[in-house]
C-alpha positions in Angstrom: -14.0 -24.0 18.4 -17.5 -22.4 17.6 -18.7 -19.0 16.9 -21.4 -17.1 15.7 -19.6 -17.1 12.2 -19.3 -20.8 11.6 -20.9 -21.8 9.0 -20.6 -18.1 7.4 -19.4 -17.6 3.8 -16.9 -14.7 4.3 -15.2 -13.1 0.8 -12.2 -11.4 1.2 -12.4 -8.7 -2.6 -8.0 -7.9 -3.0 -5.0 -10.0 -2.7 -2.7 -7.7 -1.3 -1.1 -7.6 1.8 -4.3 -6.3 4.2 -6.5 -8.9 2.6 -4.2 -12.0 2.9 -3.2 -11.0 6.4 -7.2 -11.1 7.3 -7.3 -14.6 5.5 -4.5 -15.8 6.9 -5.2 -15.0 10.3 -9.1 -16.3 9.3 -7.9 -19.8 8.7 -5.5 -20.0 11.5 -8.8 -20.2 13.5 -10.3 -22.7 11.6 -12.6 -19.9 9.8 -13.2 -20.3 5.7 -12.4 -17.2 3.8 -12.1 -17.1 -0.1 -9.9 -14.1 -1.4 -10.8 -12.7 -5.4 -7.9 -10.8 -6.6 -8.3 -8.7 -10.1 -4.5 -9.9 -11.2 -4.0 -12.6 -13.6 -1.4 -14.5 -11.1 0.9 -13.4 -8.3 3.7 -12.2 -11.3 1.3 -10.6 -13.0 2.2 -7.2 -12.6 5.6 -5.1 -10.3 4.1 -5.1 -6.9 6.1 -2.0 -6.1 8.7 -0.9 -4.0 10.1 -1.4 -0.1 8.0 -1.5 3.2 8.9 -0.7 6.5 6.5 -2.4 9.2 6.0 -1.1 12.4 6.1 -2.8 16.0 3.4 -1.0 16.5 0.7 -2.3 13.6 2.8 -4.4 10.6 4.3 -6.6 13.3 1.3 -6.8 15.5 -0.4 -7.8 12.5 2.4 -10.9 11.4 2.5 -11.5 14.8 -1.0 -12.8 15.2 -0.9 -14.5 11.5 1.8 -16.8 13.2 4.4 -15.4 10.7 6.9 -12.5 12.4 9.4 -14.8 12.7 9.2 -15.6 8.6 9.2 -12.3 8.1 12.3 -11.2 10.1 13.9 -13.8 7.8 13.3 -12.2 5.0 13.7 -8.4 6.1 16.5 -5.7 5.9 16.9 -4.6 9.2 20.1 -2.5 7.5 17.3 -1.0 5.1 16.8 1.6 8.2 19.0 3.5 6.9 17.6 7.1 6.2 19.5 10.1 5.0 18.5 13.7 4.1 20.4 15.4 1.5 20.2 18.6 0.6 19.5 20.1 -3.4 23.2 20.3 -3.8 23.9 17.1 -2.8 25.2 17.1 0.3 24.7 14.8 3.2 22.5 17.1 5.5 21.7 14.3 8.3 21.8 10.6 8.9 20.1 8.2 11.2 21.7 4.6 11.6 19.9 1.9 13.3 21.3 0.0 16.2 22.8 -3.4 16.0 19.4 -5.3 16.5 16.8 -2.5 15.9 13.7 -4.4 14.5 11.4 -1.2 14.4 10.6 -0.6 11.3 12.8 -3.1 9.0 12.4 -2.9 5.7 11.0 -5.7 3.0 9.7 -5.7 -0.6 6.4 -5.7 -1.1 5.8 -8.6 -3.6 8.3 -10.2 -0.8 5.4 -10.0 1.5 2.8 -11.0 -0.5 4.2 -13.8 -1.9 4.9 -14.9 2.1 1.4 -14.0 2.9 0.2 -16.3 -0.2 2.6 -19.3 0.6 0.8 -19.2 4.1 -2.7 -19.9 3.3 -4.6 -23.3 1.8 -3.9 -24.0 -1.8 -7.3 -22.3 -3.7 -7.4 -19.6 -1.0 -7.2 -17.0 -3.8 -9.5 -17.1 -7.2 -7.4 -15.4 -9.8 -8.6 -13.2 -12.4 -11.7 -12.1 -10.9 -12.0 -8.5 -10.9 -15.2 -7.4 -9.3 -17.6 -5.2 -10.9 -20.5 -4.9 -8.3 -21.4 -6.2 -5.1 -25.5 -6.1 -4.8 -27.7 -7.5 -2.0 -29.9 -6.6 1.0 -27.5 -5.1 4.0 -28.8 -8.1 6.0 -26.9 -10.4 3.4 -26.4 -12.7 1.8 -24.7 -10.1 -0.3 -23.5 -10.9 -4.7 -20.5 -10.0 -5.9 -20.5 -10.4 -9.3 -17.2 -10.2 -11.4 -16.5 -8.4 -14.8 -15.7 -12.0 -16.4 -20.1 -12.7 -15.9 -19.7 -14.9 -12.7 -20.7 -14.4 -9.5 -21.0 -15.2 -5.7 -22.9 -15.5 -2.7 -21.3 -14.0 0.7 -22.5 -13.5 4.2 -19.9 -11.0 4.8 -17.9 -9.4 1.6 -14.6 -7.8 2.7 -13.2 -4.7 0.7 -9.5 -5.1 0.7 -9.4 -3.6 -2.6 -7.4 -0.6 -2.6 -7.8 3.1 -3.8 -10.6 2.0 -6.6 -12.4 -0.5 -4.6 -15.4 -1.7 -5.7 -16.9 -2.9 -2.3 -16.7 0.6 -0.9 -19.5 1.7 -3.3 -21.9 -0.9 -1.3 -21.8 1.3 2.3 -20.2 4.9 0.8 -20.3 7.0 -2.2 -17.1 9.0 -1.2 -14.2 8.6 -3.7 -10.9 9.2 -3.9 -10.4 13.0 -5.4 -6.6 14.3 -6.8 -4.4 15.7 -3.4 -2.7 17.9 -6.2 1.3 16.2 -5.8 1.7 13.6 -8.3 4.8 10.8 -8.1 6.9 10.2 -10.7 8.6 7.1 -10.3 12.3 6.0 -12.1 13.8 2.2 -11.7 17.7 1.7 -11.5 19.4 -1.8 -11.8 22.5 -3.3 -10.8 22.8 0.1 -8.4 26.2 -0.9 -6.8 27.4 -1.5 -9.8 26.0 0.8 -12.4 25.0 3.2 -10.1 27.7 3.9 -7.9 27.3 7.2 -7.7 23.9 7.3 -6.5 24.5 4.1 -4.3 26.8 6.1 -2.3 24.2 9.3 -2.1 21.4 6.7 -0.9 23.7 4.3 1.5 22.1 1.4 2.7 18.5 2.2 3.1 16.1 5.6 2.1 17.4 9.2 1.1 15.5 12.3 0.7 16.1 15.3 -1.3 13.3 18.4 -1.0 13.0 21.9 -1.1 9.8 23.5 -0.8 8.7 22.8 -4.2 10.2 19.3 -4.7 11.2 16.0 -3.6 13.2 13.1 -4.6 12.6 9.4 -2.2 14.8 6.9 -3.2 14.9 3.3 -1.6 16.9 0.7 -1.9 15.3 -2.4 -2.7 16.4 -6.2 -2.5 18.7 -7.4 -5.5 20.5 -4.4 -5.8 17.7 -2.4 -7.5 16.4 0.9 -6.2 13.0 2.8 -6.9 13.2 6.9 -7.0 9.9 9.0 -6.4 10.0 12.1 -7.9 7.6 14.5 -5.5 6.2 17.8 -7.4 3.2 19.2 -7.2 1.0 18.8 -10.8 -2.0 18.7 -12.3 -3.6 15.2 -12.5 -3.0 15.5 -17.0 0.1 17.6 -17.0 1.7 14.5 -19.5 -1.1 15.8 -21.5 -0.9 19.1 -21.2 3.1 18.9 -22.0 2.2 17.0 -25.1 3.9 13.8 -24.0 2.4 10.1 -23.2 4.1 8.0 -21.1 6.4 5.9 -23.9 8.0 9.3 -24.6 10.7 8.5 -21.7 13.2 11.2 -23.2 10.3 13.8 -23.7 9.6 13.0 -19.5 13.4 13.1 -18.2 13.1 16.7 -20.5 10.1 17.7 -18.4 11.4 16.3 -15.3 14.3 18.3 -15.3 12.9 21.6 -16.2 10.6 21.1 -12.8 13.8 20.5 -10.7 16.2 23.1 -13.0 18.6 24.5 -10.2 19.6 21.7 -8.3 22.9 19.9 -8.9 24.0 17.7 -11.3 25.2 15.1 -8.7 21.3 15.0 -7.8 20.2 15.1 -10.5 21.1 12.1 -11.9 18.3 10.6 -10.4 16.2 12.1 -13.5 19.2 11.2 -16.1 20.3 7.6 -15.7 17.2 5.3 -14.7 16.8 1.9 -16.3 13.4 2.2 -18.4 10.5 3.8 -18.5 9.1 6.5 -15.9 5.6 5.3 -14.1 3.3 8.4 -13.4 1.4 8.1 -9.9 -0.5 10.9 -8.9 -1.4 10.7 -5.8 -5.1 10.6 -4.3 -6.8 10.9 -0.6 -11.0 9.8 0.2 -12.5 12.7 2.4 -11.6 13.1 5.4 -12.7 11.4 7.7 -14.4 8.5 5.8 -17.1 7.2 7.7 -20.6 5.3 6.8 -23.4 3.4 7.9 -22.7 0.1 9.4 -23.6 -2.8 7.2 -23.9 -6.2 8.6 -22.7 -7.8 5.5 -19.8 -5.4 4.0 -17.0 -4.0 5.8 -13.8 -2.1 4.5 -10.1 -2.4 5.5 -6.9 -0.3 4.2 -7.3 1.7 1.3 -10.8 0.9 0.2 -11.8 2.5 3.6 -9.3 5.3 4.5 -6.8 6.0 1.4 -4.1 9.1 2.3 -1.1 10.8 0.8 1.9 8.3 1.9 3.2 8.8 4.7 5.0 5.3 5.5 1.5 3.5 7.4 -0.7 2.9 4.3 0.3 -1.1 4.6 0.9 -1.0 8.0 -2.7 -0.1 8.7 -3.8 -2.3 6.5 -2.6 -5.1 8.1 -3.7 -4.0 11.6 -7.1 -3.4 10.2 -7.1 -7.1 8.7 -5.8 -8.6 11.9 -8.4 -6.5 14.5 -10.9 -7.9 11.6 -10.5 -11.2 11.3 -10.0 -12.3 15.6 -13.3 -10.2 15.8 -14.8 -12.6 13.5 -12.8 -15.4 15.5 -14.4 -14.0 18.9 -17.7 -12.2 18.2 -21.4 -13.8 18.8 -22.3 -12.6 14.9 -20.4 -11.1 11.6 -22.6 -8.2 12.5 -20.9 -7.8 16.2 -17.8 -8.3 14.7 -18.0 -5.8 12.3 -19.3 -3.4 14.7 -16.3 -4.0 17.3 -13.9 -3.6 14.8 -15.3 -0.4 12.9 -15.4 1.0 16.3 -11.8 0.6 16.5 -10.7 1.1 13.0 -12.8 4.3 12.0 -12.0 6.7 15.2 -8.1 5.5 14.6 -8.1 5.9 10.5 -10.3 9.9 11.3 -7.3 10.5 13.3 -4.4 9.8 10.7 -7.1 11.5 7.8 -7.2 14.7 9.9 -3.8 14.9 10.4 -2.9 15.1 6.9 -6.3 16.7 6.1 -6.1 14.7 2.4 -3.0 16.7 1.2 0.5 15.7 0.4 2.3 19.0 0.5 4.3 18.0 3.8 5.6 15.0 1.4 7.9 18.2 -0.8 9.3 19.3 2.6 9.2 16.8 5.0 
């Protein structure tokens, strides 16, 4: 099979889950695509917590990577679980998935990655190469040169990098800007067991606990383990600002449960007993919408091009971004045509989801 992108060099910058996808997909059709990832190794770091991918986008994504049926393999289709419980700690409302449902099931994220990894050519992904710039005409060949002093030559550089990307400074100078709610997130092991109190508050798959000033997510996760986010809204240094830094664990829990003072002990054991450390994540949003010149050599997919307040699609549309990407390379005359049929796509539907949370997380304490 030929195309006008034989013979292109095509760099995939971020090793997640959108930019595998797109090189997965990529070398299904015969089309080389090198993905640089910042991390050490795939262990180098917790890849965070569960995933729920939709039919509508995740799946349609796996699907045309040739690897839904992996996936459903791997997932917790039981994991649909979700409950809302109220301050007190009573069961408020439950929804259980029918025998069958496939949805939205639910799978770990360094699950995924490591199946999106085991999926491409040995060497796909370079290692240790976080990038620092990407320079060049916006006719190509474009460098991207790396903090470690090398660099490389691309016809087409692909920002898959996240929040922070470095790729998006090449086509935008928007960046991400504090949506005022910051996650605090607490770890608990051995849940059935050492947990049991909580593991019967959370069942089988997600709970939520919220008034209109807070929030508490928790998911179960595979092996037992579950991952609580604890939703209030902050300044972006109010560890600072309380005189605490993040090793000061009992200094946090103290702070923590100041915020949430009132609600019951039953709940609020969610801020007592976790297993470690707390992990501050504030949470950030780009303008919205994010749009920019189009740029026949650089192109942007998942966060690097539309980053929002969570609200369960961040991975999903990252994945349908890579997949509407990469057969647009497969099928276009040029990487220039392909990158204009897919920003046509990916822009109007990414304004959409921007505008419709407006770069705020407020509906994420009451939702």
């Amino acid at each position: 099979m030929t195309n006008g992108t034989d013979g292109q060099r095509i760099v995939i910058i971020g090793g997640g889950p959108g930019g595998l996808t797109c090189a997965r997909i990529l070398q299904q059709h015969g089309i080389d695509a090198t993905v640089y990832e910042r991390d050490a190794d795939e262990h180098a770091r917790d890849q965070g917590g569960t995933l729920d991918l939709h039919e509508h986008d995740g799946q349609v994504a796996l699907r045309a990577a040739g690897l839904l049926d992996e996936f459903f393999a791997r997932a917790r289709l039981d994991a649909q679980e979700m409950r809302r419980v109220s301050t007190s700690g009573e069961l408020v409302q439950r929804f259980v998935p029918d025998a069958g449902d496939t949805s939205a099931p639910e799978i770990d994220r360094g699950q995924l990655r490591s199946m999106l990894l085991r999926s491409l050519r040995p060497g796909s992904v370079q290692w240790g190469k976080a990038v620092e710039s990407v320079t060049g005409p916006d006719a190509g060949p474009r460098t991207v040169v790396f903090r470690d002093g090398t660099s490389v030559q691309a016809d087409l550089v692909i920002g898959a990098d996240g929040a922070w990307s470095r790729v998006r400074a090449a086509v935008s100078d928007a960046r991400p800007a504090y949506s005022g709610v910051g996650f605090v997130e607490a770890w608990f092991d051995d849940v059935d067991v050492a947990h049991p109190e909580l593991a019967r508050l959370v069942g089988g798959g997600s709970a939520m606990i919220s008034d209109t000033d807070g929030a508490f997510f928790a998911q179960r996760n595979s092996g037992d383990h579950m991952r609580v986010y604890l939703v209030r809204r902050r300044p972006l240094d109010w560890m600072t600002r309380a005189g605490l830094a993040p090793e000061d664990t009992e200094g946090i829990r103290a702070h923590l449960l100041q915020e949430f003072a009132g609600w019951s002990p039953e709940v609020l054991r969610f801020v007592t007993d976790n297993d470690g450390a707390y992990l501050d994540r504030p949470l950030f949003a780009l303008p919205s919408p994010h749009t920019w010149e189009q740029s026949a050599s650089v192109t942007l997919l998942g966060d690097a091009a539309h980053l929002m307040p969570p609200a369960g699609v961040g991975v999903n549309l990252a994945m349908l971004d890579a997949s509407e990407l990469a057969l647009a390379l497969v099928h276009a005359g040029s990487t220039a045509e392909a990158v204009r049929a897919y920003e046509a796509t990916m822009l109007p539907r990414s304004a959409e989801r921007q505008a419709a949370l407006d770069g705020k997380a407020d509906f994420l304490l009451h939702a």
